[in-house]
C-alpha positions as CSV (number, residue, x, y, z in Angstrom):
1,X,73.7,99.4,30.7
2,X,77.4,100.7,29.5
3,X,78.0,101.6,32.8
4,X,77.7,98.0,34.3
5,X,79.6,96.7,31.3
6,X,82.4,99.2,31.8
7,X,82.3,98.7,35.7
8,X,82.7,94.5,34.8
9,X,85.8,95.0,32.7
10,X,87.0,97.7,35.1
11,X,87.1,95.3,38.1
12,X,88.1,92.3,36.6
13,X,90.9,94.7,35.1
14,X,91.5,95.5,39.0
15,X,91.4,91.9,40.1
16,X,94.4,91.3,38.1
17,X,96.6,94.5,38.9
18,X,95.7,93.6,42.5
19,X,97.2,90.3,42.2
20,X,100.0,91.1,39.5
21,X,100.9,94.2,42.1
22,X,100.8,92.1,45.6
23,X,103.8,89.8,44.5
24,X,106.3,92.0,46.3
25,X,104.3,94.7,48.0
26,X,102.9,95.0,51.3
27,X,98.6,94.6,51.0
28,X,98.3,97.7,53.3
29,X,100.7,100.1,52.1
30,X,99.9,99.7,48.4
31,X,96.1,100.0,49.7
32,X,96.4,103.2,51.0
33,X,99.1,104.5,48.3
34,X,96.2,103.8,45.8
35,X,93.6,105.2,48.4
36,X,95.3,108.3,48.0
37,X,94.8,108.9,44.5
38,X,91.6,108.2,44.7
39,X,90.1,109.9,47.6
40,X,91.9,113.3,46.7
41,X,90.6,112.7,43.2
42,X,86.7,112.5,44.2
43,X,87.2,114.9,46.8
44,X,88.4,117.5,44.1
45,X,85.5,116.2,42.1
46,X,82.7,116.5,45.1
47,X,84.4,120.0,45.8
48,X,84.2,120.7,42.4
49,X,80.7,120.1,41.8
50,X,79.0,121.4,45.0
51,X,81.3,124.4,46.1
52,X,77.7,126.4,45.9
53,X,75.6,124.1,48.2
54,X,78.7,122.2,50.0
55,X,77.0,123.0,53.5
56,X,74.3,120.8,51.9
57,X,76.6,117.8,52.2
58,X,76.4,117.8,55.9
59,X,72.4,117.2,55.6
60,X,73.4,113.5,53.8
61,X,73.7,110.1,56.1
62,X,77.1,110.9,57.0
63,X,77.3,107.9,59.5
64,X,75.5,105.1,56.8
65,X,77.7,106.0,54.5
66,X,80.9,105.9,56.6
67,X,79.2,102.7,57.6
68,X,78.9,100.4,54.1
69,X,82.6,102.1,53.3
70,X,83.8,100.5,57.0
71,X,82.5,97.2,55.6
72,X,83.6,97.9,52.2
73,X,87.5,98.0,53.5
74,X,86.7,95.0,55.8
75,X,86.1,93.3,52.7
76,X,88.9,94.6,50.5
77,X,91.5,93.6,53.5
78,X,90.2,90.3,53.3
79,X,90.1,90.2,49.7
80,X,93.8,91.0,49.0
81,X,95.0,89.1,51.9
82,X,93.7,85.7,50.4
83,X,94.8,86.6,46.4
84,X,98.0,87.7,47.3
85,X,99.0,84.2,47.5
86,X,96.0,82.0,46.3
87,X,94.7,81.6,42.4
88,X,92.2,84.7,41.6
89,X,89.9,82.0,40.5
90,X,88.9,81.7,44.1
91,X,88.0,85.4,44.5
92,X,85.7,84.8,41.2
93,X,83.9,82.0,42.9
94,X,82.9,83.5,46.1
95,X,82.2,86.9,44.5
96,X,79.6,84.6,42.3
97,X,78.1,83.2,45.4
98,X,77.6,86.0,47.4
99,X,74.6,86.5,45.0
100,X,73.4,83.8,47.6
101,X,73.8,86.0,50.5
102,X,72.0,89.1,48.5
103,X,69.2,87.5,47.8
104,X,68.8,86.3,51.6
105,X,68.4,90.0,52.8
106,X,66.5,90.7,50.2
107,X,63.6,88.3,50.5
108,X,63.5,88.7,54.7
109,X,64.0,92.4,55.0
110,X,63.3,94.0,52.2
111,X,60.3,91.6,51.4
112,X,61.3,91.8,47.9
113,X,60.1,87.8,46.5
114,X,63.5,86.2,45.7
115,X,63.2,82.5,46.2
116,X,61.2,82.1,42.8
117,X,64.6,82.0,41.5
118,X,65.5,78.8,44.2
119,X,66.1,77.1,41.4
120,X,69.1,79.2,40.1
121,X,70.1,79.6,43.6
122,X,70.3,75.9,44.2
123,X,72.3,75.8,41.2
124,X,74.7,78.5,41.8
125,X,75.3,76.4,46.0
126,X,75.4,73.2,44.1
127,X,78.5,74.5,41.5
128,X,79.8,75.9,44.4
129,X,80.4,72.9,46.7
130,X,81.1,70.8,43.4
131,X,84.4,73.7,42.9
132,X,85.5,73.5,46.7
133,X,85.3,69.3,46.8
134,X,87.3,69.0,43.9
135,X,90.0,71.4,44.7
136,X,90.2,70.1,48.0
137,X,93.2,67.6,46.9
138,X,94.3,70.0,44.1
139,X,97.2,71.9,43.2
140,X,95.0,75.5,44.0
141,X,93.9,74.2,47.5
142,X,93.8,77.1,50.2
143,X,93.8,77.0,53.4
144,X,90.1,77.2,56.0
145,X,91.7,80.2,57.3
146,X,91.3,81.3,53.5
147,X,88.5,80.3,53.2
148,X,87.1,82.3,56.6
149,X,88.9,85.2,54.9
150,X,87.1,85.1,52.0
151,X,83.4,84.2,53.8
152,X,84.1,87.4,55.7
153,X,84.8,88.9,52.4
154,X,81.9,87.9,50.9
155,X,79.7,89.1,53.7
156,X,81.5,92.5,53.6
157,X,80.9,93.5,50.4
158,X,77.5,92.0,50.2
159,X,76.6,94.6,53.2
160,X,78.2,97.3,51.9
161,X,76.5,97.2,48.7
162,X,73.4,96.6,50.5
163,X,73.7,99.9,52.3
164,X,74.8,101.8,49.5
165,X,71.8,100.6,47.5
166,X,70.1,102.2,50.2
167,X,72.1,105.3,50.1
168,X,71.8,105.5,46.7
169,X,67.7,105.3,47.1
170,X,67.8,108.7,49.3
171,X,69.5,110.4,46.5
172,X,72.9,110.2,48.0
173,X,75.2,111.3,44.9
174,X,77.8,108.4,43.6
175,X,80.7,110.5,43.8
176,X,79.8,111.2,47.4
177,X,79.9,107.7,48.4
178,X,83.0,106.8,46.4
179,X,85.5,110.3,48.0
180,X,83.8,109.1,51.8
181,X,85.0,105.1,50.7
182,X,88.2,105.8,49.6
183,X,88.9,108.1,52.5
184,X,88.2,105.1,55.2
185,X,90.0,103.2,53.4
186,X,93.2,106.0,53.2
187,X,92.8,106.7,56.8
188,X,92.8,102.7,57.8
189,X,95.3,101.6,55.5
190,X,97.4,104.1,56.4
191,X,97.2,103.5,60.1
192,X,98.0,100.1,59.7
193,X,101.1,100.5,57.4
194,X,102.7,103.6,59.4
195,X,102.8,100.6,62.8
196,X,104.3,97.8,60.3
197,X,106.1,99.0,58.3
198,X,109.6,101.0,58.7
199,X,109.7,104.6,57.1
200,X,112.2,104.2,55.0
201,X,110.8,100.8,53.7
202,X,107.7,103.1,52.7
203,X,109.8,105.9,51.1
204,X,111.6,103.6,48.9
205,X,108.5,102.0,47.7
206,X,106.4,105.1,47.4
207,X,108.7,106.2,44.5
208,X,108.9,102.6,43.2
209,X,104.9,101.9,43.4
210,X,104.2,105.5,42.0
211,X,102.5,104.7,38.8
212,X,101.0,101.5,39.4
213,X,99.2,103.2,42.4
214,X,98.3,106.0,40.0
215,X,97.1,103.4,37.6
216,X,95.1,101.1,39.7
217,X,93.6,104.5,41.2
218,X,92.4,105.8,37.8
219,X,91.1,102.6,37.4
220,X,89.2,101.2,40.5
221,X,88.1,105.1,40.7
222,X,85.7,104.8,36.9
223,X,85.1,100.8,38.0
224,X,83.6,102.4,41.3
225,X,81.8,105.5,39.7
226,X,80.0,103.3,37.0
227,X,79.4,100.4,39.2
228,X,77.2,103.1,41.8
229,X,75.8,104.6,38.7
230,X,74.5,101.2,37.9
231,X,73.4,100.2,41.4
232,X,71.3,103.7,41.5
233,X,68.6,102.4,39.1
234,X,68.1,98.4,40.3
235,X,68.4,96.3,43.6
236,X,71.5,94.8,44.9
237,X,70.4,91.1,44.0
238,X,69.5,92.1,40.1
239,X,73.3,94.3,40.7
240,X,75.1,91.3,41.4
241,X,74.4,88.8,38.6
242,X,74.5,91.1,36.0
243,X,78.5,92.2,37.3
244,X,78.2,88.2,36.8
245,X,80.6,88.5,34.2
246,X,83.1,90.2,36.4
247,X,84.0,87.1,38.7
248,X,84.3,84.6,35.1
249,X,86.4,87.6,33.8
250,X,88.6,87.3,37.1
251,X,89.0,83.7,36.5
252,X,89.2,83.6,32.8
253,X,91.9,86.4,33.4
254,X,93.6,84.3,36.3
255,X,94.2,81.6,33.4
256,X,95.2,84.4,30.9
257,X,98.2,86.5,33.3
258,X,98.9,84.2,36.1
259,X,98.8,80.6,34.3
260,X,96.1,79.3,36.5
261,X,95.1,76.1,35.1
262,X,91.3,75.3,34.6
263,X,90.2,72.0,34.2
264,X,87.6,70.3,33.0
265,X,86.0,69.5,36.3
266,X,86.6,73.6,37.4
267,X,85.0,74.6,33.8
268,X,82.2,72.3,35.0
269,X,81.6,73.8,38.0
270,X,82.0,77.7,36.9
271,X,79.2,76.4,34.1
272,X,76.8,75.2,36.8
273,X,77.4,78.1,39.1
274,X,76.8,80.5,36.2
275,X,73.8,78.9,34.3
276,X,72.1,79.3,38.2
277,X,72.7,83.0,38.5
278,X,71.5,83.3,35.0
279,X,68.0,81.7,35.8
280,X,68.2,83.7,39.0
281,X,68.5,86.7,36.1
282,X,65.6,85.7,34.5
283,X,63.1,85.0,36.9
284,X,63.9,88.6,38.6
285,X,63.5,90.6,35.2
C-alpha cells in the first residue's frame, strides 16, 4: 500500500511540474529531454540487474510491451497538449472518469463482475456531466477539440494500463516496462522536436531546461516504478480508484500553484464524482 500512496503524490507532484514547466517550453522537446533521463536511468538499472541472464530479456513480450508504451505516449501527448493552456482541474476530472472506461473492459473481456458497483459508476458519469454543464459558460471553459484531446487521452492511458496489467500478470519485471516506455517515448518525442524545432532553439533550451528535466525525470521515474509495483498485485479497475486521490490532488494542487478557482458548484461536482468511485471501491474489495 506505500507504493500506491507514494506513486499518488508522485503524479499529482508531476501534474503540476508538467503544467508549471509548459509555460514557455515546447510539449515535445521538454518530453523527450525528460525521456532521456529516464530511459538511460532504467536502462542502467535493467542492465544492472540482469547483465547474467540479459539474453533472457529477449524471451519477454517485446511487441505488447512496446504496444501499452505506444499508447502510453499517445496519451501523454494528449495530455500535455490540453494542460499546457487549460486549468489542471480538467486533467483530474477525466483521469477520475476513465475509471468508467476500466471497468467496461473489465466486465466484457475479462469477465471480471463490475457493474455491481453501477451505482458508483452512475455516480462518478453523473458528477461528470454536472462539472462539464457548469463550466460550459465559465471562466475554465475549453474548447471540443480539448475535449477530444483529452477523451483520446483517457482512452490511451486506460489501454495502456490495461495491457501492462497484463504484462505485469506474465511476470514481466516493472523496471522492464518503465526503460521500454520511456524509450518510445525518447525516440517519438525526439523525432517530432528535431522536424519543429530549429537546432539552435533546442541547444539554448537544453542548457536552460537542464534541471527541471532532471527533476521531473527523477520524479515521474519513482511515480512510475511504484505505480507498476502497485498494479502487479490487483486489477486495473481496483488500480484506478485507489490512485483516486491522484486526480483530487491535481485539482486541489491546480487551486494551490496555479490560482485555479473552485467553486461551490465544481466542489459539488468533484464530491459526487468521488463518493461514486468510492462505492465503486467498496463493492470491488
Amino acid at each position: 500500500m506505500i507504493y500506491i500512496f507514494l506513486s499518488i503524490l508522485l503524479f499529482s507532484l508531476n501534474n503540476v511540474l508538467w503544467k508549471k514547466n509548459l509555460q514557455d517550453c515546447s510539449v515535445p522537446f521538454l518530453v523527450g529531454y525528460r525521456a532521456l533521463f529516464t530511459s538511460l536511468g532504467a536502462i542502467t538499472i535493467t542492465i544492472t540487474l540482469y547483465t547474467n541472464e540479459f539474453s533472457s530479456l529477449f524471451n519477454l513480450p517485446l511487441y505488447r510491451i512496446t504496444l501499452g508504451s505506444i499508447f502510453g505516449v499517445l496519451g501523454l501527448f494528449c495530455m500535455l497538449i490540453v494542460i499546457k493552456k487549460a486549468p489542471l482541474q480538467w486533467l483530474g476530472i477525466y483521469n477520475i472518469v476513465s475509471i468508467i472506461f476500466t471497468a467496461l473492459y473489465l466486465h466484457f473481456f475479462e469477465k471480471i463482475p463490475v457493474f455491481k458497483s453501477f451505482i458508483g459508476l452512475f455516480f462518478i458519469l453523473t458528477g461528470f456531466i454536472f462539472y462539464i454543464y457548469y463550466n460550459n459558460e465559465k471562466e475554465y471553459k475549453i474548447s471540443f477539440k480539448q475535449h477530444i484531446y483529452l477523451i483520446a487521452m483517457t482512452f490511451a492511458f486506460g489501454t495502456s494500463s490495461i495491457i501492462h496489467w497484463k504484462n505485469l500478470g506474465t511476470k514481466v519485471p516493472p523496471i522492464i516496462i518503465i526503460a521500454n516506455q520511456e524509450l518510445v517515448v525518447f525516440i517519438t518525442a525526439a523525432c517530432i522536436t528535431l522536424t519543429k524545432i530549429k537546432i539552435t532553439k533546442i541547444k539554448t533550451d537544453v542548457k536552460k531546461y537542464f534541471f527541471n528535466a532532471l527533476f521531473m525525470a527523477f520524479i515521474i521515474f519513482l511515480g512510475l516504478l511504484f505505480s507498476f509495483l502497485g498494479l502487479q498485485i490487483t486489477n486495473p479497475l481496483i488500480s484506478s480508484i485507489l490512485f483516486l486521490a491522484t486526480p483530487l490532488l491535481t485539482i486541489v494542487f491546480g487551486s494551490i500553484f496555479f490560482k485555479e478557482k473552485m467553486s461551490s458548484l465544481n466542489i459539488v461536482a468533484v464530491i459526487i464524482i468521488s463518493i461514486g468511485a468510492f462505492i465503486v471501491h467498496y463493492q470491488n474489495n
